[in-house]
C-alpha positions in Angstrom: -23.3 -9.8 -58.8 -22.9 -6.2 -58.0 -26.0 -7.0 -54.7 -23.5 -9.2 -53.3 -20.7 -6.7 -52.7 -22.2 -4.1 -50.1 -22.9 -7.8 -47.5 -19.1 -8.6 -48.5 -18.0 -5.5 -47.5 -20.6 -5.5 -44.7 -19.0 -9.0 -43.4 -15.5 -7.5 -43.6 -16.1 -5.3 -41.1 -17.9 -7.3 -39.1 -14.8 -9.8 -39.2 -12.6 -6.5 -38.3 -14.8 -5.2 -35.6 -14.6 -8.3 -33.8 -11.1 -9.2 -34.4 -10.1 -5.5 -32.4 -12.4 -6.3 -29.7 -11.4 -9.3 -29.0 -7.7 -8.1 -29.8 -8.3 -5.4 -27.1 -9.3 -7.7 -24.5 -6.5 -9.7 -24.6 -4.7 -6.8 -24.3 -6.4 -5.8 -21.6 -6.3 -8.9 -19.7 -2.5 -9.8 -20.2 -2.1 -5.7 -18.8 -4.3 -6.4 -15.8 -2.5 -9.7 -15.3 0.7 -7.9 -14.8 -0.4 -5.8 -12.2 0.0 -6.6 -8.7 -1.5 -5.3 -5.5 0.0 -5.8 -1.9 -1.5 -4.7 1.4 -1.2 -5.9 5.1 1.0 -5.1 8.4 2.5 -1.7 8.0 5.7 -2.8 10.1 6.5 -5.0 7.2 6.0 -2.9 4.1 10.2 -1.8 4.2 11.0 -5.4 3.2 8.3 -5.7 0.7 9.2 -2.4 -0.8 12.9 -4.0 -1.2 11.6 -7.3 -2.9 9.6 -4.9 -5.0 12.4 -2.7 -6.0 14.6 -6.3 -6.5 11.8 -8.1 -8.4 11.6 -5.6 -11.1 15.0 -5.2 -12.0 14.5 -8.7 -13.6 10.9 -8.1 -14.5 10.6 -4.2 -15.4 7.2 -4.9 -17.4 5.5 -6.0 -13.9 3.9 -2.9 -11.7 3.5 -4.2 -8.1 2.5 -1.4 -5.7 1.5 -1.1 -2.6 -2.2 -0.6 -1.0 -1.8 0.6 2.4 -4.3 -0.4 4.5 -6.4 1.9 7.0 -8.9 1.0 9.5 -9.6 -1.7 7.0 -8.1 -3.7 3.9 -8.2 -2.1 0.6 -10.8 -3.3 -1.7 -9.0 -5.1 -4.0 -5.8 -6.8 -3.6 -3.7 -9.8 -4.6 -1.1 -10.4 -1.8 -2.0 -10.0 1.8 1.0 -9.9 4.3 -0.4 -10.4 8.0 1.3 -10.6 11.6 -1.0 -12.4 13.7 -2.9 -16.2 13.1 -5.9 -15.7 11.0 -9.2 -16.9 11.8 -11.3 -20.4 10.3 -13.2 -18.1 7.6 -9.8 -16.2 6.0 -8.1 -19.5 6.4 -10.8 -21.1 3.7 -10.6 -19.0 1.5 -6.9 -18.4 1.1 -3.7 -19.9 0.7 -1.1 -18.7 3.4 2.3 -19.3 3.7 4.7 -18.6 7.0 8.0 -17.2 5.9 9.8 -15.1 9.2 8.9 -14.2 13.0 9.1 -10.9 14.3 9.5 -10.4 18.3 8.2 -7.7 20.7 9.5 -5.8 23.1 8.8 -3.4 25.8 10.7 0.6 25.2 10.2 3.7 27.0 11.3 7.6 26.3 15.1 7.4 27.5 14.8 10.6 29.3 12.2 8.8 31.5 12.6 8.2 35.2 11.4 4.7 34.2 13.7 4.2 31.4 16.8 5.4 33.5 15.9 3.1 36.4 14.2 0.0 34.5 17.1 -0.2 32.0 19.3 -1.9 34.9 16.6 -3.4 36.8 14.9 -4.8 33.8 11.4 -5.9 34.1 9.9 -9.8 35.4 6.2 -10.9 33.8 4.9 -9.9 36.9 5.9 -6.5 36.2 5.2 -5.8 32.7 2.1 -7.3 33.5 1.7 -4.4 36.0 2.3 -2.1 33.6 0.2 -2.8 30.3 -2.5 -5.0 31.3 -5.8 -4.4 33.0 -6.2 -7.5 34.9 -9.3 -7.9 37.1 -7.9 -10.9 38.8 -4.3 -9.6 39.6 -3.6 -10.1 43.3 -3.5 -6.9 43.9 -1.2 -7.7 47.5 1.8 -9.3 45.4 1.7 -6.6 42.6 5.2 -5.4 42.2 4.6 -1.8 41.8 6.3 0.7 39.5 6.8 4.2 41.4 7.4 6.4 38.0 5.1 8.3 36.0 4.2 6.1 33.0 1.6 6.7 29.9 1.2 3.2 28.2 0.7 3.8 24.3 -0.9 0.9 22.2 -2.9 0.5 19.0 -6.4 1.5 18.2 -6.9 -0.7 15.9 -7.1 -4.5 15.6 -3.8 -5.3 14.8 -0.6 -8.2 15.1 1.4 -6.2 17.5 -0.6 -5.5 20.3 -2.8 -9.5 19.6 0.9 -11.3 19.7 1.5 -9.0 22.5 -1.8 -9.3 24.9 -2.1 -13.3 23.9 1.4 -13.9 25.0 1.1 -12.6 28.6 -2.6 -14.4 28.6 -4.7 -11.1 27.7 -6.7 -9.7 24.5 -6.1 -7.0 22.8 -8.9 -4.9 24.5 -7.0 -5.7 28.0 -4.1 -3.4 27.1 -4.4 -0.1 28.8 -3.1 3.3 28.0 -3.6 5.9 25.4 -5.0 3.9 22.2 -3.7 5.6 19.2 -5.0 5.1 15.5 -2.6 4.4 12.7 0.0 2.0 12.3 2.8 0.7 15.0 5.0 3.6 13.7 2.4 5.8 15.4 3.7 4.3 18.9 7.6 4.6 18.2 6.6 8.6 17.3 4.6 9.1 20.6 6.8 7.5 22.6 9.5 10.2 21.5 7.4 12.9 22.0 5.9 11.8 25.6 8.8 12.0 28.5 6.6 9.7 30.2 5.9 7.2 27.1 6.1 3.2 27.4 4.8 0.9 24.1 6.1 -2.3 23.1 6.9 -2.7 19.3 9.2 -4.9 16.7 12.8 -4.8 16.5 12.7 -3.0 13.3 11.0 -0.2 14.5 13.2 -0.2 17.9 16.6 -0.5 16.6 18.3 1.8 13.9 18.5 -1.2 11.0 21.6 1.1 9.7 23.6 0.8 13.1 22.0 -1.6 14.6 21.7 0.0 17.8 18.5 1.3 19.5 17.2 4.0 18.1 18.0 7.3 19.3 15.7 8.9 21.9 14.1 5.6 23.1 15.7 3.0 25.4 14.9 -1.0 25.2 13.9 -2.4 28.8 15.4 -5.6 29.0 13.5 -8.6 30.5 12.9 -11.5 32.5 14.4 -14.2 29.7 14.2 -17.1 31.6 11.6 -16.8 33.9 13.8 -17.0 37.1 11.7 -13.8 38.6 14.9 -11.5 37.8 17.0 -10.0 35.4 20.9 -11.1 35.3 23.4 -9.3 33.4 23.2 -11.2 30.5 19.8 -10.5 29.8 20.6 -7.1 30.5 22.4 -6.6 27.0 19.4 -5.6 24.2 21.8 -2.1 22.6 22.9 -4.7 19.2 19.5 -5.6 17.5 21.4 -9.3 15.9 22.5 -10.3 19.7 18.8 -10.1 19.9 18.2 -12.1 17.1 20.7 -14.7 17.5 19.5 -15.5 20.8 15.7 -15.6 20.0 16.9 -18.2 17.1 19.0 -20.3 19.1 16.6 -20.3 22.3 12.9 -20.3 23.4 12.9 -16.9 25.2 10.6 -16.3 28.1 8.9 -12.7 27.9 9.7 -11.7 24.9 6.6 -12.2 22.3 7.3 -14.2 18.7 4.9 -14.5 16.2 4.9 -15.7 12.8 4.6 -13.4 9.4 2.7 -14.8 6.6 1.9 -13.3 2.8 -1.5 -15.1 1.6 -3.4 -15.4 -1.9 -6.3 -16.1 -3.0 -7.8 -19.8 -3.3 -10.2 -18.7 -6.4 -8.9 -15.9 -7.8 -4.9 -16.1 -8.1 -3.8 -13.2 -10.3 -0.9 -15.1 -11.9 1.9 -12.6 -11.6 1.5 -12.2 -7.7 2.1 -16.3 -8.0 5.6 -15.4 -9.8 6.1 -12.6 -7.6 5.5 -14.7 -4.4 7.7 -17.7 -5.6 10.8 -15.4 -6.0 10.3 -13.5 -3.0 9.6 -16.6 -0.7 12.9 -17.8 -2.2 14.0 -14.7 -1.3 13.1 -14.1 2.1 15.6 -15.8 3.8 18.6 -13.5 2.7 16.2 -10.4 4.1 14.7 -11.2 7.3 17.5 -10.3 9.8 18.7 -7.5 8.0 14.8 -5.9 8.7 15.0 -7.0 12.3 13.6 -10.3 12.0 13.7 -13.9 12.8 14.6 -17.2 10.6 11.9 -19.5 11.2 13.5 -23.0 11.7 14.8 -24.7 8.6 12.3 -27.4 8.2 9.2 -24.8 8.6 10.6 -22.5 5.7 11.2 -25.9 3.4 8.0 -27.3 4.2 5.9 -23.7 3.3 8.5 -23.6 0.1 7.2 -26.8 -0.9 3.5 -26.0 -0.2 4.2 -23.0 -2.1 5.5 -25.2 -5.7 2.6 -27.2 -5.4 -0.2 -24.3 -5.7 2.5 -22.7 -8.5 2.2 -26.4 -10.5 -1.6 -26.5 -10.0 -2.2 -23.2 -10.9 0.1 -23.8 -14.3 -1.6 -27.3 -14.8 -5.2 -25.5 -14.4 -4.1 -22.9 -17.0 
C-alpha cells in the first residue's frame, strides 16, 4: 500500500504543475489582450491621445499607448491611423475604416516679403504650382512668376501631407521641390518659423492655434484661388478663423485647397480584441472631435456607412470567439 503513495504524491504535483501553467498563461493572455498599440500620421496623434485619455476613464484596466512611427512603422502594432489611400497589398490584409478629412494649405514666415504681399494677392493654381512643383512640361512663357525670395520646405519621407498635396495639383510626391526635411509635418511648421524666407503647406491643426482658433503666431495662411476663376476675391481672402475654414470646406467643393480622408485600420487575421472595443467607441466618438482638432465631418452617409461596416467585423469577431 505504502508503494503507491510516493506516484500519488508524484501525480499531485504533476496535476499542480500543470494547473499554474496553464493558470499563468491565461493570465498572460487576458494581460496581453488588454494592451493596445497605436501608430500612424503624427499630425493626428493629439486626437488619439484625447480618445486615449477619454477611453480609460471608463476602462482604467486597458493600457493603450502610442508607437510613434519613424522612417518606418513600429514592429508591432494593433491600430494603424493613416492620411493618404493605401495601396492593393495593405488593403488585403486589413480592415480600414474612413472616419474625418483633413485639408491642406499653403503658409509662409509672416515677416516674409512673400507673406506680406501674397496675403492680399492670394495665390491661383497656376501660381502655387509655380512655387512647389518641379514641372518639366510647365509653359514656361505663361508662368506667373513670384519676385520674392522663397525656400520651399516639404517632407523627406513618404508621407499623407505632401502625397494629398502633390496628387491634388497632378504631381507625386518626388515632384515637390525645396528643402526635404526628415521627421514629421511638425518639422515644417518649426522651419518655417525659423526661416524668414520659409513657405510649406500643412493641416489646419498645425496652422491655426486649436485654443484661439486663429493662425498661429509667427506664420501667415496664403489664401487661395477657391473657385478656380484665375483670382482671389475678398471672400476667399478671409482664412485668420480656422472653423470659417471648416464650414466652408463642408458645405462646398473647394478648388485648391487639398482634402483627403483619415482612416484607423486593423488587422484581418490577427484582431487584438481590445483595440476592437477601443475602435468601436472611438469611431462613435469621432464625430464630437474632429473640428475641434482642425478637421472635417465626412458627409453623413460615409460616417454611417463605415459605422456600420465597423459592427459587422465587431459581431464576426464575437461570433468567431
Amino acid at each position: 500500500m505504502n508503494s503507491f503513495k510516493p506516484t500519488i504524491i508524484y501525480f499531485i504535483v504533476f496535476v499542480i504543475y500543470f494547473l499554474v501553467l496553464f493558470t499563468s498563461a491565461a493570465f498572460a493572455q487576458s494581460t496581453s489582450n488588454e494592451k493596445v498599440v497605436i501608430t500612424g500620421v503624427r499630425f493626428a496623434y493629439p486626437l488619439v491621445e484625447k480618445w486615449i485619455k477619454d477611453y480609460k476613464t471608463i476602462n482604467p484596466s486597458v493600457q493603450i499607448s502610442i508607437d510613434p512611427r519613424s522612417t518606418v512603422d513600429p514592429t508591432n502594432y494593433d491600430l494603424l491611423i493613416e492620411a493618404y489611400e493605401p495601396n492593393q497589398n495593405i488593403k488585403d490584409s486589413r480592415e480600414f475604416f474612413y472616419f474625418g478629412k483633413y485639408a491642406l494649405l499653403p503658409a509662409a514666415n509672416s515677416t516674409s516679403e512673400f507673406a506680406k504681399n501674397y496675403c492680399n494677392k492670394g495665390l491661383t493654381e497656376k501660381q502655387i504650382k509655380e512655387i512647389f512643383f518641379q514641372d518639366v512640361f510647365a509653359d514656361k512663357k505663361n508662368q506667373e512668376k513670384i519676385n520674392y525670395p522663397l525656400t520651399v520646405y516639404t517632407r523627406l519621407q513618404r508621407a499623407g501631407a505632401p502625397i494629398t498635396f502633390a496628387h491634388y495639383f497632378g504631381f507625386e510626391q518626388q515632384n515637390i521641390k525645396g528643402k526635404a526635411i526628415s521627421g514629421s509635418d511638425e518639422h515644417l511648421i518649426k522651419a518655417l518659423l525659423k526661416d524668414s524666407t520659409g513657405v510649406s503647406y500643412a493641416t489646419l491643426g498645425l496652422l491655426y492655434n486649436l485654443e484661439t482658433r486663429k493662425i498661429l503666431e509667427g506664420l501667415t495662411v496664403i489664401p487661395v484661388d477657391q473657385d478656380g476663376d484665375g483670382r482671389v476675391s475678398n471672400n476667399e481672402k478671409q482664412v485668420n478663423d480656422v472653423d470659417e475654414i471648416i464650414a466652408k470646406l463642408e458645405s462646398s467643393k473647394l478648388r485648391n485647397i487639398p482634402v483627403e480622408y483619415l482612416h484607423i485600420s486593423v488587422s484581418k487575421t490577427n484582431t487584438n480584441r481590445e483595440a476592437l472595443n477601443f475602435l468601436t467607441w472611438a469611431f462613435s466618438q469621432s464625430q464630437d472631435d474632429l473640428h475641434r482638432f482642425g478637421y472635417l465631418k465626412p458627409n453623413s452617409q460615409r460616417y454611417q456607412k463605415e459605422k456600420e461596416k465597423l459592427s459587422a467585423l465587431t459581431t464576426n469577431y464575437t461570433t468567431k470567439k
